[in-house]
C-alpha positions as CSV (number, residue, x, y, z in Angstrom):
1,X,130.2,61.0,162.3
2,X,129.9,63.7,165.5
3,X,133.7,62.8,165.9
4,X,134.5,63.8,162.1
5,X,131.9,66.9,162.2
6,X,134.2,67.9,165.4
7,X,137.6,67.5,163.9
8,X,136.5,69.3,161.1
9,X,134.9,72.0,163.2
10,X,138.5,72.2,164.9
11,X,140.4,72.5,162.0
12,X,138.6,75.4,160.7
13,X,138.6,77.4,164.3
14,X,142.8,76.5,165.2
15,X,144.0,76.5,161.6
16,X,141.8,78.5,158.9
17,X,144.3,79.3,156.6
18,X,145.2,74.8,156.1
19,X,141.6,74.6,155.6
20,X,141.0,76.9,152.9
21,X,144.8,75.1,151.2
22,X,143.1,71.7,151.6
23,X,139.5,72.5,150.4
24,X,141.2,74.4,147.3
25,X,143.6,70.8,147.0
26,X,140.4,68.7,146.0
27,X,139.7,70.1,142.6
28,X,143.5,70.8,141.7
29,X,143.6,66.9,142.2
30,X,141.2,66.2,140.3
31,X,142.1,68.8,137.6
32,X,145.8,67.1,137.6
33,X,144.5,63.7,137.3
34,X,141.5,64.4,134.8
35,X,141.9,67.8,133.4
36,X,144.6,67.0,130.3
37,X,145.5,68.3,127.1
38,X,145.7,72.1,126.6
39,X,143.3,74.8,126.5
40,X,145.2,77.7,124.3
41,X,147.8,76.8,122.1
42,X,150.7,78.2,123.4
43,X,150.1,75.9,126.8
44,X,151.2,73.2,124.5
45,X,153.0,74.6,121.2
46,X,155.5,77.1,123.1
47,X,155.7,75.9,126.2
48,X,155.3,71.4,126.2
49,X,156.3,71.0,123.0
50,X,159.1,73.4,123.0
51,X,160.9,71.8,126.4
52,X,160.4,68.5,124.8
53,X,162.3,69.2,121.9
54,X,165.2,70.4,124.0
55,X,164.8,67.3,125.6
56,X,164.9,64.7,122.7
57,X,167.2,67.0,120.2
58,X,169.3,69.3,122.2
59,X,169.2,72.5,123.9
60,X,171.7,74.1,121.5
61,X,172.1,75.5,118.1
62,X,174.9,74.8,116.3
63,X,176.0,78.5,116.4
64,X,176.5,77.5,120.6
65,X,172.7,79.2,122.0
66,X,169.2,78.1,122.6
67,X,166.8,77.6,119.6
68,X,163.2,77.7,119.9
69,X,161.0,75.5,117.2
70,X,163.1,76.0,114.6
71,X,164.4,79.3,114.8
72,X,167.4,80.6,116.5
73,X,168.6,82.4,119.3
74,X,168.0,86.2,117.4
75,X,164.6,85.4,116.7
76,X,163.5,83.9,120.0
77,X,160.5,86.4,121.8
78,X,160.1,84.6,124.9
79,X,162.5,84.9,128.2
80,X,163.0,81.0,128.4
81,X,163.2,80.6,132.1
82,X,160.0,78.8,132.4
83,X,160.2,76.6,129.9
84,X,163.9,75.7,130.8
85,X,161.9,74.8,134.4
86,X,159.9,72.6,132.1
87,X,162.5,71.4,130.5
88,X,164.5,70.7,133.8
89,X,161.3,68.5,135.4
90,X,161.2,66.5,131.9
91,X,164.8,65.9,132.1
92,X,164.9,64.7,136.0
93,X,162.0,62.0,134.5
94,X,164.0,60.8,131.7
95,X,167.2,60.1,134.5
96,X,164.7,57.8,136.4
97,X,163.7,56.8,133.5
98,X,160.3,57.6,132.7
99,X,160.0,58.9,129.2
100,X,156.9,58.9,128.2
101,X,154.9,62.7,128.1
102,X,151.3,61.2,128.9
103,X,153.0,60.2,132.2
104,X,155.0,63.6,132.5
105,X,152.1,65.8,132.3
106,X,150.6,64.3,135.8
107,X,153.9,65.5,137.2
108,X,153.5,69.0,135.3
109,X,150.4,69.4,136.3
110,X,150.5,68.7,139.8
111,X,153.6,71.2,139.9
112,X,151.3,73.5,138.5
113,X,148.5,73.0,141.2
114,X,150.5,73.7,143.9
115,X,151.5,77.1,142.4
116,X,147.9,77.6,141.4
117,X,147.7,77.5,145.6
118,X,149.9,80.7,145.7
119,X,146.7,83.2,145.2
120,X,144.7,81.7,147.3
121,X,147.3,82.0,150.2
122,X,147.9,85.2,149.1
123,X,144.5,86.5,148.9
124,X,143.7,85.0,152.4
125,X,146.9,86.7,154.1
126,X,146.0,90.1,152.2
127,X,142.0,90.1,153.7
128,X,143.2,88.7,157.0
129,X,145.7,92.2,157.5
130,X,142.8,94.4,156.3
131,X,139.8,92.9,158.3
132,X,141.7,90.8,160.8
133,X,139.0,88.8,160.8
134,X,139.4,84.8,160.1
135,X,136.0,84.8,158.7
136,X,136.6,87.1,156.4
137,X,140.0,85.8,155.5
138,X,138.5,82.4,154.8
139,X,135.5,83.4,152.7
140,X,137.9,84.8,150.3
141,X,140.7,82.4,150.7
142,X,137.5,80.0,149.8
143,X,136.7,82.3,146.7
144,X,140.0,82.4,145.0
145,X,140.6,78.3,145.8
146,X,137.7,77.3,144.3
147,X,136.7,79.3,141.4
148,X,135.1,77.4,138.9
149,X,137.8,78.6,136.3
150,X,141.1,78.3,138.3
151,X,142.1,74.6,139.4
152,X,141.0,74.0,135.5
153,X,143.9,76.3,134.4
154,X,145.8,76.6,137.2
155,X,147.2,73.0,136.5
156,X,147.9,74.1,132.7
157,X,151.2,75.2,131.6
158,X,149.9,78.7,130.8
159,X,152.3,82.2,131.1
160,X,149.8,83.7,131.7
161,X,147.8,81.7,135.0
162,X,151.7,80.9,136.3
163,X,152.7,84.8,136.3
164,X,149.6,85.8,137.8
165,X,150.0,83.6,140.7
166,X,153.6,85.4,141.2
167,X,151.9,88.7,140.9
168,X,149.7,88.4,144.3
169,X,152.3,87.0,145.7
170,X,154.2,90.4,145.2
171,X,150.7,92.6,145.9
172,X,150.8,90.5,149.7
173,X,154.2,91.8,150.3
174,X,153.4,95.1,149.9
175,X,150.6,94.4,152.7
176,X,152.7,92.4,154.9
177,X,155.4,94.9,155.6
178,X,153.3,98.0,154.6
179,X,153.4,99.6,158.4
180,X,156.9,97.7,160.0
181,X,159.3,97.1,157.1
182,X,157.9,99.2,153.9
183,X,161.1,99.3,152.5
184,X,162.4,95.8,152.8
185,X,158.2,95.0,151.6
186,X,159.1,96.8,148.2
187,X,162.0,95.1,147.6
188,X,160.5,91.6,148.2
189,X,157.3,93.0,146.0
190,X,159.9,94.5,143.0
191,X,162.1,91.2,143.2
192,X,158.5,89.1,143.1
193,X,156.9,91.2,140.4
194,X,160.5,90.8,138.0
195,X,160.4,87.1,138.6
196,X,156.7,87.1,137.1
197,X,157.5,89.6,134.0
198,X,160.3,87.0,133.4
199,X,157.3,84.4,133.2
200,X,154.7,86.9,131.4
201,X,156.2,90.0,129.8
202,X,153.5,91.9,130.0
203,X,153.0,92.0,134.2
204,X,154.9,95.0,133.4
205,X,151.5,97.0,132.6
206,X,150.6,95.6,136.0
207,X,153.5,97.2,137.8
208,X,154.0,100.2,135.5
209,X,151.8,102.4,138.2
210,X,153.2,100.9,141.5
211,X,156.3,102.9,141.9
212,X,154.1,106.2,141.7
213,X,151.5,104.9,144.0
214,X,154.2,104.0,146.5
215,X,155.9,107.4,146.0
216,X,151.9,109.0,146.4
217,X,150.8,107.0,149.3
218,X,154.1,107.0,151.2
219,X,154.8,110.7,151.1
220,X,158.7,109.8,150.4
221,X,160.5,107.9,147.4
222,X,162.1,105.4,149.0
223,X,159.2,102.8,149.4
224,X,159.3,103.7,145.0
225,X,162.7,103.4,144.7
226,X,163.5,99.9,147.0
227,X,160.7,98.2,144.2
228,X,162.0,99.8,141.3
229,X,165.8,98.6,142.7
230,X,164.4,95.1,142.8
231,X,162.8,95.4,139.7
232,X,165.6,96.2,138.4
233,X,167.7,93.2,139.7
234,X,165.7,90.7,138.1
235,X,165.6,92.7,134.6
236,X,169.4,93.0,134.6
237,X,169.4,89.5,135.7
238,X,167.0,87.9,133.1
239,X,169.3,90.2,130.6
240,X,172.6,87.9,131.5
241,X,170.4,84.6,131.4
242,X,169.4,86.1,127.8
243,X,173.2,86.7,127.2
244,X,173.8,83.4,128.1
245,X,171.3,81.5,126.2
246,X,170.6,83.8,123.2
247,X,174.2,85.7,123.1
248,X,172.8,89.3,123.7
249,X,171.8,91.2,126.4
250,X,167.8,91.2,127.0
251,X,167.4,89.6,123.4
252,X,164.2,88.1,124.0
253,X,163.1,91.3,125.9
254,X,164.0,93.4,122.5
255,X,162.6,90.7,120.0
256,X,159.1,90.5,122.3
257,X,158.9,94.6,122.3
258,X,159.2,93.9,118.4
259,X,156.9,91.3,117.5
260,X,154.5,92.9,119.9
261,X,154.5,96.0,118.2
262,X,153.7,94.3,114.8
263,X,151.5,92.2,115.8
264,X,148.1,92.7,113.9
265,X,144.6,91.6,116.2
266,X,143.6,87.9,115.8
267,X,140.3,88.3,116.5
268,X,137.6,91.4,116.3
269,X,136.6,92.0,120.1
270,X,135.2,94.6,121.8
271,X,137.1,97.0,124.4
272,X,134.6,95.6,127.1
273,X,136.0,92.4,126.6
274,X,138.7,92.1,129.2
275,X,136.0,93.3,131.7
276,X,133.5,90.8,130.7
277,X,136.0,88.3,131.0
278,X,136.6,89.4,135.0
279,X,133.1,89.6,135.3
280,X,132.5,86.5,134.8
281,X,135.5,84.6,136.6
282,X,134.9,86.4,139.3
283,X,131.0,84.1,139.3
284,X,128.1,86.6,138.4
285,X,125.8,88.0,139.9
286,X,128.1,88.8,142.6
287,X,130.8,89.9,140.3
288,X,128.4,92.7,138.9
289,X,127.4,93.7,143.0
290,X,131.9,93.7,143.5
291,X,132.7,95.9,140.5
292,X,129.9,98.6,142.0
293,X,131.5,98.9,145.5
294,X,135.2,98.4,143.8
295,X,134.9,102.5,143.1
296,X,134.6,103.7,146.8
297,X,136.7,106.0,147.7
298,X,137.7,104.5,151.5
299,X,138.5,101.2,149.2
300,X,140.9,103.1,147.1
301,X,142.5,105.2,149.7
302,X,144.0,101.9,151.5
303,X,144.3,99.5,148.4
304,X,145.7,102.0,145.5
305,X,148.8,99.9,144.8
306,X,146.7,96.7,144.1
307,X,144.0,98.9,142.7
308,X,145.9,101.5,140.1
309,X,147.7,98.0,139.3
310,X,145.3,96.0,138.3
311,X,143.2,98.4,136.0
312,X,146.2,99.7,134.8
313,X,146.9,96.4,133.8
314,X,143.1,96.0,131.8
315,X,143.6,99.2,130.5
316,X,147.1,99.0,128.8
317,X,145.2,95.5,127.3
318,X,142.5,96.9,126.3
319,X,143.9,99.6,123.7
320,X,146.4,97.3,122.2
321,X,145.4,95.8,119.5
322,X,145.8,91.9,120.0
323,X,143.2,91.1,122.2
324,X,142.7,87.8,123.7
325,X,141.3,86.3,126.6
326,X,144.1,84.1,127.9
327,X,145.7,87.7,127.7
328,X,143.6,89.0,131.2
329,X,144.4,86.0,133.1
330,X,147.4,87.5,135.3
331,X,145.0,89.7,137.0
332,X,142.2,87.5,138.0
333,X,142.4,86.8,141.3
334,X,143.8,90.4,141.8
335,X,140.5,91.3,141.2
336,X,138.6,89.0,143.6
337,X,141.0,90.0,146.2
338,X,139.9,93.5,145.5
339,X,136.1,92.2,145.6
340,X,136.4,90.3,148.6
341,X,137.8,93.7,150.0
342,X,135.0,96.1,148.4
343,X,132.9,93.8,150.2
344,X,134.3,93.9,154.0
345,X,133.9,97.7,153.7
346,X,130.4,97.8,152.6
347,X,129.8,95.3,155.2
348,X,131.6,97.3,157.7
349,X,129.9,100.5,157.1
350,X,126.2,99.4,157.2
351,X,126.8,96.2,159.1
352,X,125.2,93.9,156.0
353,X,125.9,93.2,152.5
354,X,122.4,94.0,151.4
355,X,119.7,95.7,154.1
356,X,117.5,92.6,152.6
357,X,118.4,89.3,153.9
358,X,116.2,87.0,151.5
359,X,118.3,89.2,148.5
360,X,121.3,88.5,150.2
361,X,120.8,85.2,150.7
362,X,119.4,84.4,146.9
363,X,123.0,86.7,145.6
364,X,125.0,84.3,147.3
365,X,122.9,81.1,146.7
366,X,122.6,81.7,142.5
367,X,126.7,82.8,142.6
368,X,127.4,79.7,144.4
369,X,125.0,77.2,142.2
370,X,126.8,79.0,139.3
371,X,130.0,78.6,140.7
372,X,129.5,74.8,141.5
373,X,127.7,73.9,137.8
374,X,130.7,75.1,136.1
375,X,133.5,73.8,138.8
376,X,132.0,70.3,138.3
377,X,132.3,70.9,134.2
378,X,135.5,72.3,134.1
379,X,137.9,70.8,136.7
380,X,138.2,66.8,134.9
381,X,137.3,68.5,131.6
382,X,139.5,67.1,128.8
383,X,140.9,69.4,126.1
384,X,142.0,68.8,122.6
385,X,141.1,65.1,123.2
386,X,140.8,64.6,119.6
387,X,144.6,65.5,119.0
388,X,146.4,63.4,121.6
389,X,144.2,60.2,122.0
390,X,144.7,58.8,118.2
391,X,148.6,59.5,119.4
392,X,148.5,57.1,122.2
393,X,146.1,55.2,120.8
394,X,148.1,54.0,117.7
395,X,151.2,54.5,119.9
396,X,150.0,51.1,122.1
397,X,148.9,49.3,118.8
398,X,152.7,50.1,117.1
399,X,155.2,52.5,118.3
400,X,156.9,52.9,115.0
401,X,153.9,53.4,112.7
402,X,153.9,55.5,110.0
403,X,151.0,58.1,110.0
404,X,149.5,59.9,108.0
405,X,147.3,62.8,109.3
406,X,144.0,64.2,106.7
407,X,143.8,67.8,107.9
408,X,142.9,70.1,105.2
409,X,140.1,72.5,107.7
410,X,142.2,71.8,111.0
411,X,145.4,74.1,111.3
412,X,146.5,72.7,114.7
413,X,149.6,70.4,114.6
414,X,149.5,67.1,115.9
415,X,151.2,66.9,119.5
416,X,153.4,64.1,118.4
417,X,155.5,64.5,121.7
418,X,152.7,62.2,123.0
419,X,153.9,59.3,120.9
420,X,157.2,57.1,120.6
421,X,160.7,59.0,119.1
422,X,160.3,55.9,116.1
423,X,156.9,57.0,115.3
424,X,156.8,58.8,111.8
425,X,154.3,61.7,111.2
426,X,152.8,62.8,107.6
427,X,150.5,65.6,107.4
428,X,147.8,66.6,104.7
429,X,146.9,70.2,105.3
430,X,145.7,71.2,101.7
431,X,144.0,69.4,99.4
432,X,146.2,69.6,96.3
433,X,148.3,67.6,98.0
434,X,146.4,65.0,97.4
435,X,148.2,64.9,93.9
436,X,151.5,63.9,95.6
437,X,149.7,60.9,97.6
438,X,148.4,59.6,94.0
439,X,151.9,58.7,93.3
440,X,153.3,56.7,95.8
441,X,153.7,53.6,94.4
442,X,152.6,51.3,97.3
443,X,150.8,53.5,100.0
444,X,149.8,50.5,102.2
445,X,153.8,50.0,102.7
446,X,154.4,54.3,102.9
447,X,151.5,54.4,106.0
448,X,150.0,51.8,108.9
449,X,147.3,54.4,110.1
450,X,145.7,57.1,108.2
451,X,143.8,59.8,110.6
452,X,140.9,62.0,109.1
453,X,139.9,65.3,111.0
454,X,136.7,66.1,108.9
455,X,135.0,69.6,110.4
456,X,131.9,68.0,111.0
457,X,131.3,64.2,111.3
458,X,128.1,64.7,108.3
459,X,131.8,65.7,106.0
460,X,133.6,62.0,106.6
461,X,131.8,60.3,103.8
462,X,133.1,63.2,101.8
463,X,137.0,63.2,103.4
464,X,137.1,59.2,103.2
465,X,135.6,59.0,99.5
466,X,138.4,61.6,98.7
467,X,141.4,60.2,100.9
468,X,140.5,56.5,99.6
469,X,141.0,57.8,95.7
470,X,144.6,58.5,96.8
471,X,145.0,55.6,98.9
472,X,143.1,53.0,98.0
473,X,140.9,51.0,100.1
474,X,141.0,51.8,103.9
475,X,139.8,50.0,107.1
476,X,137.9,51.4,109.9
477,X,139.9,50.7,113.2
478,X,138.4,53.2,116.1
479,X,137.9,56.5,116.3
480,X,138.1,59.2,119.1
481,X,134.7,61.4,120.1
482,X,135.1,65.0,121.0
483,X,135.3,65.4,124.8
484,X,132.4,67.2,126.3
485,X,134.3,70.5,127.2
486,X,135.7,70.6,123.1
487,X,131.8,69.8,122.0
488,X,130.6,72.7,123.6
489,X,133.3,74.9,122.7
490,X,132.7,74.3,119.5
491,X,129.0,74.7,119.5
492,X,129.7,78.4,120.7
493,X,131.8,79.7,118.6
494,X,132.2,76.5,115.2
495,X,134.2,79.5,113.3
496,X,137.3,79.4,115.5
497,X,136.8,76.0,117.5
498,X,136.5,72.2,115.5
499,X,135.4,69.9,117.8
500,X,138.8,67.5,117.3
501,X,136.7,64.9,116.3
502,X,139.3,61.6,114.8
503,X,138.9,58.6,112.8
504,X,141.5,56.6,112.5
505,X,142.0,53.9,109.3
506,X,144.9,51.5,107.9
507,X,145.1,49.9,104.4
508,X,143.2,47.4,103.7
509,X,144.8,44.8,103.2
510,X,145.2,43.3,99.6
């Protein structure tokens, strides 16, 4: 054990920075393993589900360019460079011949956690120029790596998580070379920061202010101008892989500027959302103690690129009008890089955090029993449980069943990418359809399982007694529980989130 304590010990003084990587590893590992189905639906519905229909139909239209979930190249919103990636991953499986998505998504996911690693190296390097101190360096390499929120949906194929993880990246360039090679630092920074608009359109309201500030802080243009220049390079270049895909020059740049600009607000929110939202990722109460110090001035004379950045970034958010929190993701860990650095200085200046070391100490000990209590919740948490299990499950029992889904109250889709090519998929989404079911002369022939999503489990009776008057007699076979993470979801907010709850039935038989 002394040995171990003394390796350990070892690591930590002669190599700090693979520490804080490996510490940060253990709950992406578990997330990859444990952590599946999808949060928000466009981690599954535009992303997934998307790259696997290229997959299994075709990447191509028949007028010669990309289509996107039934609709074509003129209509597509999204540049399509990360979910060709996706795409590209699925499609080295199927050549070894793995084809089944449950299995996929371990590889997905795992590629995703060793991105999700990018901020914390980032953050690290960033703290380690400003304080050069390891300790310092290593507390916030610590902070970012294990978050309670960020091995959860850092392994998730989310825009938003993967383009923030980019964007740091791009902020520690700007820090690396700001004193030796400011130029060639902008360049790397403008190249970084086009490569995560391409992934998230709207890091542009992130590095809208940083040619200005470079201009400001630099007393000369050129610092503005090299990021602008590679800016620039990856715009024009996402415009020719739009040219090439979608047959017009920034296409899905033009067509996401459009449907932005209609878009209406999904939900009623508040403008102090987005900050509430950082507040709390960044683990309260130390989050509230951050955001105080974030506004000194010495902390905004030496950090106004990542600064001006990153509430430029909430700002532009806040006054649109569709507001959502998956929106505020990108800028995350930009923030606790910032909060690790608003401490340093106050600890700099007066020598402590807080004059009183017994409130010191209980700041840190209730953010970090916080932090832990919802780490351990989150990281194997399994989302949407309810829509994938009944997939696989009937998927093992017969690959080419014929289902039919009872979803009148539950608007998601069924992720049938899960399940075999043969498998057939029905779908009840309003009652009156019911009517059409009536008339199928032999229903135990037209359907081997039926599934019923009922909005709460006290409604079955209800759902079966109506689905059997169609149907006919059915047989209980097994049913799939909400996961703990969709139960309490839906206890918060039962409006917007069902608990996925599934009951799966065949015919009886006659």
């Amino acid at each position: 054990m002394s040995k171990f304590i003394q390796s350990f010990s070892a690591l930590i003084h002669e190599r700090p920075l693979t520490f804080v990587i490996l510490a940060s590893l253990i709950p992406r590992i578990i997330a990859v393993i444990w952590s599946q189905g999808f949060v928000h639906s466009d981690d599954y519905y535009d992303t997934v589900m998307i790259a696997h229909s290229w997959l299994t139909q075709g990447l191509f239209h028949e007028n010669g360019y990309l289509w996107w979930r039934g609709r074509t190249s003129e209509e597509i919103g999204r540049f399509p460079l990360y979910t060709l990636s996706l795409w590209s991953v699925m499609k080295i499986h199927y050549y070894l011949g793995v084809t089944s998505l449950e299995t996929i998504m371990y590889t997905l996911r795992g590629l995703h956690a060793l991105l999700s690693l990018a901020p914390v190296w980032a953050c690290y390097r960033i703290v380690e120029i400003v304080t050069q101190d390891k300790r310092w360096a290593i507390g916030a390499g610590l902070y970012v790596g294990l978050n309670f929120a960020l091995p959860f949906l850092g392994v998730r194929c989310l825009i938003e998580i993967v383009g923030g993880n980019i964007w740091l990246v791009a902020m520690y360039a700007l820090y690396r070379w700001r004193d030796e090679r400011p130029e060639f630092g902008a360049l790397l920074a403008g190249l970084l920061t086009g490569l995560a608009w391409m992934v998230r359109f709207q890091i542009a309201f992130a590095a809208l202010p940083i040619p200005f500030v470079l201009w400001y802080e630099r007393k000369s243009i050129k610092p503005a101008l090299w990021y602008s220049a590679g800016v620039s390079i990856m715009l024009v270049l996402s415009g020719f892989i739009d040219w090439y895909f979608l047959g017009e020059f920034a296409r899905s740049t033009l067509m996401n500027l459009e449907i932005n600009y209609r878009l209406l607000p999904l939900y009623d929110m508040s403008a102090l959302f987005y900050l509430a939202i950082i507040l709390l990722m960044m683990t309260p109460p130390a989050s509230f103690v951050m955001l105080r110090w974030m506004f000194k001035s010495i902390l905004w004379k030496n950090h106004l690129p990542l600064i001006a950045s990153s509430f430029c970034f909430v700002l532009c958010h806040s006054v649109i009008a569709n507001k959502q929190e998956r929106f505020i993701f990108p800028i995350v860990t930009a923030f606790m890089t910032i909060g690790a650095l608003a401490l340093w200085y106050r600890w700099r200046e007066r020598g402590y955090i807080f004059k009183s070391k017994a409130l010191q100490r209980s700041l840190i000990g209730v953010a970090a029993v916080f932090n832990l209590v919802f780490l351990l919740f989150l990281t194997p948490a399994y989302t949407k449980k309810g829509l994938i299990e009944p997939v696989l499950e009937i998927k093992k029992l017969n690959s080419s069943a014929h289902v039919l889904f009872i979803q009148p109250d539950l608007r998601h889709y069924i992720p049938f990418e899960y399940a075999a090519p043969a498998m057939g998929r029905y779908y009840l989404r309003e009652w009156r359809q019911m009517d059409d079911l009536r008339n199928i002369p032999d229903p135990s022939a037209a359907f081997d399982f039926i599934v019923i999503y009922p909005p709460d489990k006290s409604d079955l009776p209800a759902y079966l007694d109506s689905t059997q008057s169609a149907l006919g007699e059915l047989e209980f076979q097994f049913s799939v529980e909400p996961s703990y993470y969709d139960e309490l979801i839906q206890t918060l907010n039962p409006k917007h989130n069902p608990d996925f709850a599934a009951y799966v039935y065949t015919p009886a038989a006659p």
